[in-house]
C-alpha positions as CSV (number, residue, x, y, z in Angstrom):
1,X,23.8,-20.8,3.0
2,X,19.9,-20.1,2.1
3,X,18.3,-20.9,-1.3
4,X,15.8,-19.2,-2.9
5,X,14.2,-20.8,-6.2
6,X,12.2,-18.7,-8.2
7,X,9.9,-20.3,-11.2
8,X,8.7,-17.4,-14.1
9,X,5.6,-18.5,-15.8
10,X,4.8,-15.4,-16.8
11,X,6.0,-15.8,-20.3
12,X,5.6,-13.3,-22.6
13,X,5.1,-10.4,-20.0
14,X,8.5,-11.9,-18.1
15,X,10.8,-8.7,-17.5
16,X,13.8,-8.5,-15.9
17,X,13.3,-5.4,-13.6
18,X,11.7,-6.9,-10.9
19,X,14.7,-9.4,-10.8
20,X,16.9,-7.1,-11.2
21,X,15.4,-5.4,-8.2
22,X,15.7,-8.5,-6.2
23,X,18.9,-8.7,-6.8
24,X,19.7,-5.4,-4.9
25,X,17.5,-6.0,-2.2
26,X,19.2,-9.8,-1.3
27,X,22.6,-7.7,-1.7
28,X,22.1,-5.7,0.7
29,X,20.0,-7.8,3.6
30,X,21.7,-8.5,6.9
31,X,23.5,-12.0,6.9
32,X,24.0,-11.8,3.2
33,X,22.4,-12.7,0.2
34,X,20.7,-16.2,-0.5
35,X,22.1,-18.4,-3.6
36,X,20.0,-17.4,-5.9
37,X,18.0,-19.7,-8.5
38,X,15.9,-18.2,-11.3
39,X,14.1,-20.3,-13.7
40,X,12.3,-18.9,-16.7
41,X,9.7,-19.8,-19.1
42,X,9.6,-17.9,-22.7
43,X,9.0,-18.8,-26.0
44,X,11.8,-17.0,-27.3
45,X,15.5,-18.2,-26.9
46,X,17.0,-14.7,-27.7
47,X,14.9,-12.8,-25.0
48,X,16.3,-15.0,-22.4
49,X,19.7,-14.8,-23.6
50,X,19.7,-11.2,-23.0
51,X,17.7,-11.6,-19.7
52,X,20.1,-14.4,-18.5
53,X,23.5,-12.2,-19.4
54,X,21.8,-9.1,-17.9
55,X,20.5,-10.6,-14.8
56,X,24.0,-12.7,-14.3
57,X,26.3,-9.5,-14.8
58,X,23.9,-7.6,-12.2
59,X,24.7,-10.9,-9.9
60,X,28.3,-10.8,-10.4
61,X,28.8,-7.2,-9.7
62,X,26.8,-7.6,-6.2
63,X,28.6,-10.4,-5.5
64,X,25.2,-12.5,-5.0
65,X,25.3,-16.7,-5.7
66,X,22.9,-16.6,-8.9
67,X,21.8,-19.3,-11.4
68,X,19.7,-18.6,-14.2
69,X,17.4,-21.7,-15.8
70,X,15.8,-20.9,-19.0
71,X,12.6,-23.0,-20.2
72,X,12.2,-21.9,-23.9
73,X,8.4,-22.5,-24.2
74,X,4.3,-21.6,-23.9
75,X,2.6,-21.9,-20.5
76,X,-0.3,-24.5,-22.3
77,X,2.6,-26.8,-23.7
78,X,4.7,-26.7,-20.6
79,X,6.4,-29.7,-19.4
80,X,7.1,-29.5,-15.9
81,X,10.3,-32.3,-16.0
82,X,12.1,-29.2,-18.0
83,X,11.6,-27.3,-14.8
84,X,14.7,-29.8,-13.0
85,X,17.6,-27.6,-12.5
């Protein structure tokens, strides 16, 4: 099986459309989706609670492999051994 690991260091302006998008398109690729890592950097735990539960449920009802890895956090303090899954 393929891997694909994503890393979000968009922080603040992180949104979960575009992964949610994603999400559809690997569902629906010839030869099936990849396993899918996302790993996340935001300062605030609640936001990627929701994004992480959202995201997962969207997974689950595809049927695609997906793993969600959240970095609570700023970009300028980030430090990159949190970024080990």
């Amino acid at each position: 099986m393929q891997v694909v690991h994503i890393v979000d260091l968009s922080c603040s302006a992180a949104h979960p459309w575009q992964w949610l998008k994603l999400l559809d398109d690997f569902h629906g690729r010839p030869g099936g989706a990849p396993e899918l890592y996302l790993t996340v950097l935001h300062d605030d735990n609640d936001f990627l609670a929701e994004m992480q539960s959202l995201l997962s449920k969207k997974a689950e009802s595809l049927e695609v492999s997906f793993r969600f890895i959240s970095v609570i956090g700023r970009l300028e303090t980030l430090d990159f051994s949190n970024l080990r899954s």
